[in-house]
N, C-alpha and C positions, 0 to 999 in steps of 0.2 A: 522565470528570471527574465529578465528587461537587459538587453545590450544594444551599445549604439557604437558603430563600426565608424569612424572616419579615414578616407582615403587619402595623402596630401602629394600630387602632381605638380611640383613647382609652384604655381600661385595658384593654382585651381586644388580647392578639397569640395570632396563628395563626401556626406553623410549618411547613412541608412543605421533605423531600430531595425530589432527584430526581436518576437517572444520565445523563450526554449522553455516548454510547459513541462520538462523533466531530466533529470539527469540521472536515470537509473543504469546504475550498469551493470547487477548484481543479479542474482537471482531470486526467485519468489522462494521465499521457506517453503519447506517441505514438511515440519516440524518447528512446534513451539513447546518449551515447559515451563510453563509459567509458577515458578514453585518460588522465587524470590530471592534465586542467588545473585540477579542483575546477567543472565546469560539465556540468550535466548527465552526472554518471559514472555517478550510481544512479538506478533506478525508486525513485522518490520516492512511496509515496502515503500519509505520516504528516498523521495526523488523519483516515484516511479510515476506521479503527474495523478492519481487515485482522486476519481471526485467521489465513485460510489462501493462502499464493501458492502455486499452480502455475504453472511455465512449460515450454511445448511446443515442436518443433520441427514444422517444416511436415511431414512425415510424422505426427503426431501421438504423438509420445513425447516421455513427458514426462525433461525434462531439468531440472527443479530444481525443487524445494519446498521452503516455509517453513510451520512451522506455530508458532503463538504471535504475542506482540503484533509484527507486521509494519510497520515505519514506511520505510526504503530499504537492504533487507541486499543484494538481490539488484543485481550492477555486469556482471553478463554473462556470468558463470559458471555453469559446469553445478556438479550435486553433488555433483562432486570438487574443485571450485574452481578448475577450469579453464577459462581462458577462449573463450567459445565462438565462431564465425565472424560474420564480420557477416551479416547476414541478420534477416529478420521471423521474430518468436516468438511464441507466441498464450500469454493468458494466462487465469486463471479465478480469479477472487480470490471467497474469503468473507467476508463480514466481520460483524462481533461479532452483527449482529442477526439473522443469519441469511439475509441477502440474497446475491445470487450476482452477481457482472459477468464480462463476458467480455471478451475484446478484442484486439487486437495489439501490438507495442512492434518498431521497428527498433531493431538493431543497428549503429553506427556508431562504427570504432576510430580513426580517420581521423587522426594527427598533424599 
């Protein structure tokens, strides 16, 4: 997001932009069940500024990437868009500034 500040000192005003590449304040799932009730289907982590998802399986292959602005594409699919078992998947997110997180997310299809 794009903001531009102006100061106004009597007849004198300052201006300054500045970029804020996220506004996350929430925390990364721990869990997703992508079964279609609209509650917790997707890894959710918009606003969290996310250029790149990788997601692993416990062997450590990787079985799905995102790369671009990432908010919650990924619902438990590998990257043929099938869906993958329930089970823990580790995950390795980038995000806009250059930082790295690591972490895990279960799977839960559970109707």
């Amino acid at each position: 997001m794009d903001f531009t500040v102006a100061v106004t000192d009597g007849a004198c005003t300052t201006t300054a932009s500045f970029t804020v590449d996220g506004t996350f304040c929430g925390t990364i799932p721990r869990g997703i069940s992508p079964n279609g009730d609209s509650l917790n289907d997707t890894f959710d982590l918009g606003g969290m500024g996310v250029r790149h998802l990788s997601i692993f399986n416990r062997y450590g292959t990787e079985v799905y990437s995102y790369k671009g602005s990432y908010t919650n594409q990924w619902h438990g699919q590998d990257r043929d868009g099938k869906d993958l078992p329930d089970a823990t998947y580790f995950y390795s997110i980038t995000k806009q500034d250059g930082s790295t997180v690591t972490g895990w997310v279960y799977i839960n299809r559970q109707y």
